[in-house]
C-alpha positions as CSV (number, residue, x, y, z in Angstrom):
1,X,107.1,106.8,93.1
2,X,104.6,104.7,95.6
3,X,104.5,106.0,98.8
4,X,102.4,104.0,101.1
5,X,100.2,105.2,103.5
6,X,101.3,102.4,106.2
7,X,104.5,102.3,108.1
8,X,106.9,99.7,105.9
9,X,108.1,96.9,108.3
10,X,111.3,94.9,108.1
11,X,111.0,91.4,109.5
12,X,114.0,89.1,110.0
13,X,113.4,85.7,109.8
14,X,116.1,83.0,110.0
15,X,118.9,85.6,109.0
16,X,116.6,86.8,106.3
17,X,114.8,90.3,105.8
18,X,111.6,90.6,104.2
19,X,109.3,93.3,104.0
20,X,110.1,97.2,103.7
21,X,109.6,100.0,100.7
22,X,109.7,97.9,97.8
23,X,112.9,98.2,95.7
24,X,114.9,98.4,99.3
25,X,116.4,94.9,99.3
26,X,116.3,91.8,96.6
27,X,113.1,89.1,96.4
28,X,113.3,86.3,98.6
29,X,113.7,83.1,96.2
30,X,111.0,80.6,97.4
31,X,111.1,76.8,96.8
32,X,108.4,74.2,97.4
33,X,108.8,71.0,98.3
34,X,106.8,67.8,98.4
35,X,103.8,69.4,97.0
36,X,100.7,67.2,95.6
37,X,102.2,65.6,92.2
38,X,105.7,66.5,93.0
39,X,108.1,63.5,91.6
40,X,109.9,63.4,94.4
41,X,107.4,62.5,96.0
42,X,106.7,58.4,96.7
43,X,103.6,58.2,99.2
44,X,102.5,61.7,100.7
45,X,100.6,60.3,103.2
46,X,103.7,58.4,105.1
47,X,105.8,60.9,104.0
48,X,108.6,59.0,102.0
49,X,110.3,60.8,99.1
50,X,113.8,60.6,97.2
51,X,115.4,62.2,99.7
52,X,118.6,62.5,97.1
53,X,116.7,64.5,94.6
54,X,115.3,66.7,97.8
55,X,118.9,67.1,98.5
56,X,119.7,68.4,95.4
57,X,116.6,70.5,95.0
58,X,118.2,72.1,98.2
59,X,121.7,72.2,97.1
60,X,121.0,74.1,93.7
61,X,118.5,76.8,95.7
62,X,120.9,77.5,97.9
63,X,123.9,77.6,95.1
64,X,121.6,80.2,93.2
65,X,120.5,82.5,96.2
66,X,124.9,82.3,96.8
67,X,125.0,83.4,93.3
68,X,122.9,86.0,92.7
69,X,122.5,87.7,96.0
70,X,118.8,86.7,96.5
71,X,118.2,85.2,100.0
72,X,116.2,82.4,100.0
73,X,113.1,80.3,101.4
74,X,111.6,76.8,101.5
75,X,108.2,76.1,101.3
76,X,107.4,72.7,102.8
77,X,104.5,70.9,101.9
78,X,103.3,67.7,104.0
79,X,99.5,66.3,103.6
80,X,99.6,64.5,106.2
81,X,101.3,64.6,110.2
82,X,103.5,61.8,109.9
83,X,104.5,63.6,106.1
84,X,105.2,67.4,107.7
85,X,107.0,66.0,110.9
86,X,109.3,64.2,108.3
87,X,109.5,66.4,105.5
88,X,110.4,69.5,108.2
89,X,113.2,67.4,109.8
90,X,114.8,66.4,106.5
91,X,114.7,70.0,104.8
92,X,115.8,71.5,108.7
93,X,119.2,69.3,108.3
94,X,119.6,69.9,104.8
95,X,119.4,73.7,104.3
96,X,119.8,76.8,106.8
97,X,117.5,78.9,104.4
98,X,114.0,79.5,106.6
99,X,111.3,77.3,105.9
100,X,107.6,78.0,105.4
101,X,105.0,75.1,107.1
102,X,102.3,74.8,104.5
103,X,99.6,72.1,104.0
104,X,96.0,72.2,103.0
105,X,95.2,71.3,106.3
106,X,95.3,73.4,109.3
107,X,95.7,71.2,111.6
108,X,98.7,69.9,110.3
109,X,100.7,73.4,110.1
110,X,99.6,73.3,113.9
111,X,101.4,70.4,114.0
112,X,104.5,71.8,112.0
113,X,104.5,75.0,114.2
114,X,104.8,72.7,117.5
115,X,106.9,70.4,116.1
116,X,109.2,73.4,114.6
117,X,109.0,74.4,118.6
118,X,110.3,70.8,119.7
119,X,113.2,71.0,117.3
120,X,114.2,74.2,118.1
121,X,114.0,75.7,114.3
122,X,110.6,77.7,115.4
123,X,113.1,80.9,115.1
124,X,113.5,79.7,110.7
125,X,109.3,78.8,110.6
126,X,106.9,80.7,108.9
């Protein structure tokens, strides 16, 4: 069996755990959304999508992390500032699961962080 040399942490986020001794508690099930080439997506720079497929997309990680027992993430994608403010809002309102700001760009997951803060979700954002 591995035994680690560091202290195992448990960190909750969103009503989540991740973290601790391997084996402890299930996977976390991660979804990405609105990533470069994703058919949803119509113009990443504005930020529009099919918001009915996103939906959906949603829907069915949710109905499978229900399912099986394994909780569940969102990884949100947005290549631009307008494209993260929107994308954050729409998967905020459409999903309770915690979401994970990504981007290529630094100084756009800045701007997800602080506008994570503004909409009062910061305690779901990775």
């Amino acid at each position: 069996m591995w035994n680690p040399k560091a202290e195992q942490k448990i960190f909750q986020i969103g009503g989540v755990s991740v973290g601790g001794v391997p084996g402890e508690r299930p996977v976390v099930l991660v979804g990405t959304l609105f990533y470069y080439g994703h058919k949803i997506v119509k113009d990443e720079n504005v930020g529009t999508f099919d918001e009915e497929a996103a939906e959906e997309l949603l829907k069915t990680q949710d109905d499978m992390s229900d399912k099986t027992g394994n909780p569940a993430m969102v990884d949100v994608v947005g290549a631009s500032v307008p494209a993260m403010k929107t994308h954050l809002e729409f998967v905020a309102d459409h999903t309770k699961a915690p979401i994970m700001i990504d981007s290529p760009s630094a100084e756009i997951r800045v701007v997800g962080l602080s506008y994570a803060n503004e909409q009062g979700i910061l305690n779901r954002v990775i």
